[in-house]
KOLMIKE-339515 format. One line per 3 residues: number of its first residue (from 1); for each residue x negated, y negated, z of N, C-alpha, C. Coordinates in Angstrom, 2 decimals. Last residue first. Layout:
BEGIN
NUM	X:Y:Z:X:Y:Z:X:Y:Z  ...
//
This chain:
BEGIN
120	-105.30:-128.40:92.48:-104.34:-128.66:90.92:-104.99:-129.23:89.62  -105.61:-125.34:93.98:-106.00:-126.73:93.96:-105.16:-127.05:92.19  -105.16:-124.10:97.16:-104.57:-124.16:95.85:-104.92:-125.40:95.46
117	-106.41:-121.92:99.69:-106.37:-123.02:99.08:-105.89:-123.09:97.36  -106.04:-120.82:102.72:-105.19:-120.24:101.18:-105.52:-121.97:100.72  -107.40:-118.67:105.07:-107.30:-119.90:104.13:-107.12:-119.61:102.92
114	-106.05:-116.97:107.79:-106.79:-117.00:106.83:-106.35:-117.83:105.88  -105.91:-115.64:111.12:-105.67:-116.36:110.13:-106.25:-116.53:108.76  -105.89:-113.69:112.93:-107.26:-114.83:113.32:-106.87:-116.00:112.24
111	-102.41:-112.66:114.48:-103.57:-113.01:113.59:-104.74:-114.11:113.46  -100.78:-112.47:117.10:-101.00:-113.05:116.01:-102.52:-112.57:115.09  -97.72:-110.58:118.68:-99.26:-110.96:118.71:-99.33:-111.66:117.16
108	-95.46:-110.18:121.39:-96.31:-111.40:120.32:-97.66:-111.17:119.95  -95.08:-107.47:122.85:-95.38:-108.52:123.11:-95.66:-109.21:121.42  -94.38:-105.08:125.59:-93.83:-105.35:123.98:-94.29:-106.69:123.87
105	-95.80:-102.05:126.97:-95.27:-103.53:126.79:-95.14:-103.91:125.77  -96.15:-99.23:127.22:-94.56:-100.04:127.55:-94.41:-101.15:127.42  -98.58:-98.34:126.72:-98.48:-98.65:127.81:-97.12:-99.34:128.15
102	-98.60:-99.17:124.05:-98.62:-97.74:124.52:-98.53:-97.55:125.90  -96.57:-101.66:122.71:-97.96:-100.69:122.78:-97.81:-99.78:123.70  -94.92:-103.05:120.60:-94.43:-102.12:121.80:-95.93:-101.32:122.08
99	-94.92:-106.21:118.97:-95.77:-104.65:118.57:-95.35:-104.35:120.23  -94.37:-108.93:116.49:-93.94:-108.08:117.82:-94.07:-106.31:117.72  -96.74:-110.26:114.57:-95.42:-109.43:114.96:-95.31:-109.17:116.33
96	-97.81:-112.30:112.17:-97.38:-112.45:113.36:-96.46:-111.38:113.11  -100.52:-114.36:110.36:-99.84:-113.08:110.37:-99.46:-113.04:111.75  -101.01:-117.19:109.00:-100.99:-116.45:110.10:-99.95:-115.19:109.95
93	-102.84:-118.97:106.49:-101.73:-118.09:106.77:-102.05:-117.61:107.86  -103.46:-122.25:106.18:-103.43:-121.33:106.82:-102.70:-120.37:107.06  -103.18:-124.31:102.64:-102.85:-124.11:104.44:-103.43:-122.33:104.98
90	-100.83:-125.03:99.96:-102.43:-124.64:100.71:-102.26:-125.21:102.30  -98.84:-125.27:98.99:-99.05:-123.94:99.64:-100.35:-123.86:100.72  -98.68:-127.59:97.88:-98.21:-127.69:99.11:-98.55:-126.70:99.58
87	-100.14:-126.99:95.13:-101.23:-127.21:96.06:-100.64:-127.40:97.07  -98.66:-123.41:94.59:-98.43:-124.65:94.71:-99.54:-125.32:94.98  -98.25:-120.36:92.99:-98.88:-120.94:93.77:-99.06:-122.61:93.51
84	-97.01:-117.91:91.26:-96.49:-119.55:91.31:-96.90:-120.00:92.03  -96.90:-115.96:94.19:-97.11:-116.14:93.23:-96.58:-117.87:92.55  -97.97:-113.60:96.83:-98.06:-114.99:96.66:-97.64:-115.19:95.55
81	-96.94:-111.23:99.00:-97.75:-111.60:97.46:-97.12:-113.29:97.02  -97.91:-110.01:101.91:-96.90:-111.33:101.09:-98.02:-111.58:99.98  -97.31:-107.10:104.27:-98.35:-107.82:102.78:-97.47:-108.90:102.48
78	-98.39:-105.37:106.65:-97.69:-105.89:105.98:-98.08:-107.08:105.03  -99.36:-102.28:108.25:-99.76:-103.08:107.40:-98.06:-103.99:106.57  -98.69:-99.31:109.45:-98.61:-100.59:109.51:-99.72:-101.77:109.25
75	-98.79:-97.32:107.96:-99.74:-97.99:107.68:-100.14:-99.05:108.89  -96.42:-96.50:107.69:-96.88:-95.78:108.00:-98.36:-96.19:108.03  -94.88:-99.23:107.02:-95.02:-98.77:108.09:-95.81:-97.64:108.78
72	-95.74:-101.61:104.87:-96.14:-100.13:104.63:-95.79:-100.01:106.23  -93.85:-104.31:103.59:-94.46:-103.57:104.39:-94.70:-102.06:104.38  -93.61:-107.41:102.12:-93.31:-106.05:102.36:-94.16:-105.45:103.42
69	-92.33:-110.94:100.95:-93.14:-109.93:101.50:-92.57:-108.20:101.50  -93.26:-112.58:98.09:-92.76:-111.70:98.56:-93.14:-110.90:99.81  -92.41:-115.87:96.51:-93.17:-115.45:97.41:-92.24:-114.15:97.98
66	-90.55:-116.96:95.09:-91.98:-116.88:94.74:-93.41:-115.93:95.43  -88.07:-116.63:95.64:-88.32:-116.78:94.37:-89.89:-116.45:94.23  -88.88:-119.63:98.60:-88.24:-117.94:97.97:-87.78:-118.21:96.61
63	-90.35:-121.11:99.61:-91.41:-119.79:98.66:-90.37:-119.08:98.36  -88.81:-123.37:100.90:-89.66:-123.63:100.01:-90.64:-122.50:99.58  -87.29:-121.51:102.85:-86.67:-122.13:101.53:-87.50:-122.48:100.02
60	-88.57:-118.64:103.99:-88.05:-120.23:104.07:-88.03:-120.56:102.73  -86.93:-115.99:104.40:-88.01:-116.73:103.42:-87.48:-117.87:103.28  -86.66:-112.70:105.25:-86.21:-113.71:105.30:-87.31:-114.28:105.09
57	-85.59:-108.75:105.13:-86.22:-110.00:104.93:-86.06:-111.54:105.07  -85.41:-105.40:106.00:-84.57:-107.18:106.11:-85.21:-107.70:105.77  -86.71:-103.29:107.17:-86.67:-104.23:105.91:-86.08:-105.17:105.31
54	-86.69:-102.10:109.26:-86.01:-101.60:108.18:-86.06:-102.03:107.08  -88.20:-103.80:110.87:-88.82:-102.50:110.51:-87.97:-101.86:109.64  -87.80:-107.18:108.76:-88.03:-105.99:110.38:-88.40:-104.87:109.84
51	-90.23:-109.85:108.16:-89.54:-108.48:107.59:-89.11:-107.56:108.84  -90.47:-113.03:107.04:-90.14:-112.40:107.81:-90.11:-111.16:107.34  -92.31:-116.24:106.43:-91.31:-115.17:105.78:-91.57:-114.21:106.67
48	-92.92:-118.40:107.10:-93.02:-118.76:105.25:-91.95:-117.32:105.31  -92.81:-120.97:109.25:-92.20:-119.55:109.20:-92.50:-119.90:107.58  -95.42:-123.17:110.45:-94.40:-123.03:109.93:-93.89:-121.79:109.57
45	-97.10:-125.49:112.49:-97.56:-124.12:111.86:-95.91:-123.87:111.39  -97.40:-128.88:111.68:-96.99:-127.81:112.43:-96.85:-126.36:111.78  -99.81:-130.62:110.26:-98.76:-130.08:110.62:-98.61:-129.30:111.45
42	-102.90:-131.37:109.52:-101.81:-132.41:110.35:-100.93:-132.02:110.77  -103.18:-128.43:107.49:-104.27:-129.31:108.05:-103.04:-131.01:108.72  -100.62:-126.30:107.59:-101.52:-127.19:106.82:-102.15:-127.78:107.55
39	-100.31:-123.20:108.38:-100.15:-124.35:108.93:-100.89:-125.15:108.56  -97.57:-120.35:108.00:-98.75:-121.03:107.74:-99.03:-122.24:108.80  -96.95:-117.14:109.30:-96.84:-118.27:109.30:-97.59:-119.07:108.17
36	-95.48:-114.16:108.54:-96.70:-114.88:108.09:-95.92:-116.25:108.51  -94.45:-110.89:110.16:-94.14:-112.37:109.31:-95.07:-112.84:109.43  -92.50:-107.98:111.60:-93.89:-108.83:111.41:-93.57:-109.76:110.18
33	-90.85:-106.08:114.23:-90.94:-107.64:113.12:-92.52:-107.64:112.69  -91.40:-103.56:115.59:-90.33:-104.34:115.48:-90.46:-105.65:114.19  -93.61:-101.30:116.18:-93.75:-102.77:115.26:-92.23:-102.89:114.69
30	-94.69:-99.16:118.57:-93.44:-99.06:117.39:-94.27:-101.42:117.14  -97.10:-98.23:119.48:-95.96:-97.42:119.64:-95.09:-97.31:118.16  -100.39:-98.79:119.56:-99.10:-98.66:119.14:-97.97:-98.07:119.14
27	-103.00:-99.15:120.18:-101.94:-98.29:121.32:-101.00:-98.64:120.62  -104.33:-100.37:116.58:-104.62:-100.40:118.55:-103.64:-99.11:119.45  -103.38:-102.82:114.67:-104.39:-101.75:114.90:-104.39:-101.16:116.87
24	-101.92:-103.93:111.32:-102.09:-103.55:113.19:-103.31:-102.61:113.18  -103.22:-106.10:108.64:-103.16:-105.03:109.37:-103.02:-104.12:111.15  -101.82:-107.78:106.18:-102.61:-108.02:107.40:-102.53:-106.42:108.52
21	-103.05:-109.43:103.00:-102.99:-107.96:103.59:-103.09:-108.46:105.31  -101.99:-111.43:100.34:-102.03:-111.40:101.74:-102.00:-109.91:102.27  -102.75:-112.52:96.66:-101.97:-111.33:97.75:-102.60:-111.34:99.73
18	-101.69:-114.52:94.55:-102.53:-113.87:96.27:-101.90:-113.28:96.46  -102.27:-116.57:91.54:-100.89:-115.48:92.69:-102.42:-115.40:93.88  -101.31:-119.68:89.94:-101.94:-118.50:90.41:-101.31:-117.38:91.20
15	-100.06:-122.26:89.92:-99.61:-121.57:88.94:-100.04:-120.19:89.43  -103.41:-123.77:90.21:-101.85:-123.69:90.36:-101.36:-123.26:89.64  -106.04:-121.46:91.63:-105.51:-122.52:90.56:-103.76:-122.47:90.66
12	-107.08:-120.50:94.62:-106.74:-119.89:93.28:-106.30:-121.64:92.68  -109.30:-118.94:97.11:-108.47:-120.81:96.17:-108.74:-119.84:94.93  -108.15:-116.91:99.96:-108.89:-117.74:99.11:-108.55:-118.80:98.30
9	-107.23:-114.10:101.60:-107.13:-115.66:101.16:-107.87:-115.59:100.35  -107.39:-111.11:102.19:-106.70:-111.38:100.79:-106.67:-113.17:100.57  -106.79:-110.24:105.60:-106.95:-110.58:104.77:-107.00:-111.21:103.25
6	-106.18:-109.81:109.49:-105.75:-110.67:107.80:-106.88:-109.90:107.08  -105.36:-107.87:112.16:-106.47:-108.42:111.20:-106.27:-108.46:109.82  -104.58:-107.69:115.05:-103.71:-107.87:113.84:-105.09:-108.33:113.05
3	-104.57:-105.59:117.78:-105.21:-106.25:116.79:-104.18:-106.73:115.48  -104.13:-104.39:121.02:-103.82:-104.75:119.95:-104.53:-105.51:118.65  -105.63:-101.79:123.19:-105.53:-103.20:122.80:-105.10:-103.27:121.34
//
């Protein structure tokens, strides 16, 4: 069985940084993509940023410049350092990849999530 398990939220001040840790765990094969959603309290959960296994990246409009992600594959573990932190930022990060487990299936998995509050 698969796992994705966050960490690194909390409330920082504006202007502040975070760092985001989220970690696979389980029958792993291979980890094709992994990315962080968020999703503010009324909204819709939203793409903040992407990475494949080579390292492509992609970053919605409103964090790039500010916001980085990366990844340790030998780890798998993938990280988004936060910085210049907004109070729009505040919301829920979700960690999300597509993971091939050991048994041949390839599937979506997410994260329990974790609270990023920015206050001004």
């Amino acid at each position: 069985q698969v796992q994705l398990v966050e960490s690194g939220g909390g409330l920082v001040q504006t202007g502040g940084s975070l760092r985001l840790s989220c970690a696979a765990s389980g029958s792993i094969v291979s980890i094709n993509y992994m990315g962080w959603f968020r999703q503010a309290p009324g909204k819709q959960r939203e793409l903040v940023a992407t990475i494949t296994s080579s390292g492509s990246t992609n970053y919605a409009d409103s964090v790039k410049g500010r916001f980085t992600i990366s990844r340790d594959n030998a780890k798998n573990t993938v990280y988004l350092q936060m910085n210049s932190l907004k109070p729009e930022d505040t919301a829920v990060y979700y960690c999300n990849a597509v993971i091939l487990d050991s048994s041949g299936i390839r599937m979506n998995y997410w994260g329990q999530g974790t609270q990023v509050t920015v206050s001004s």
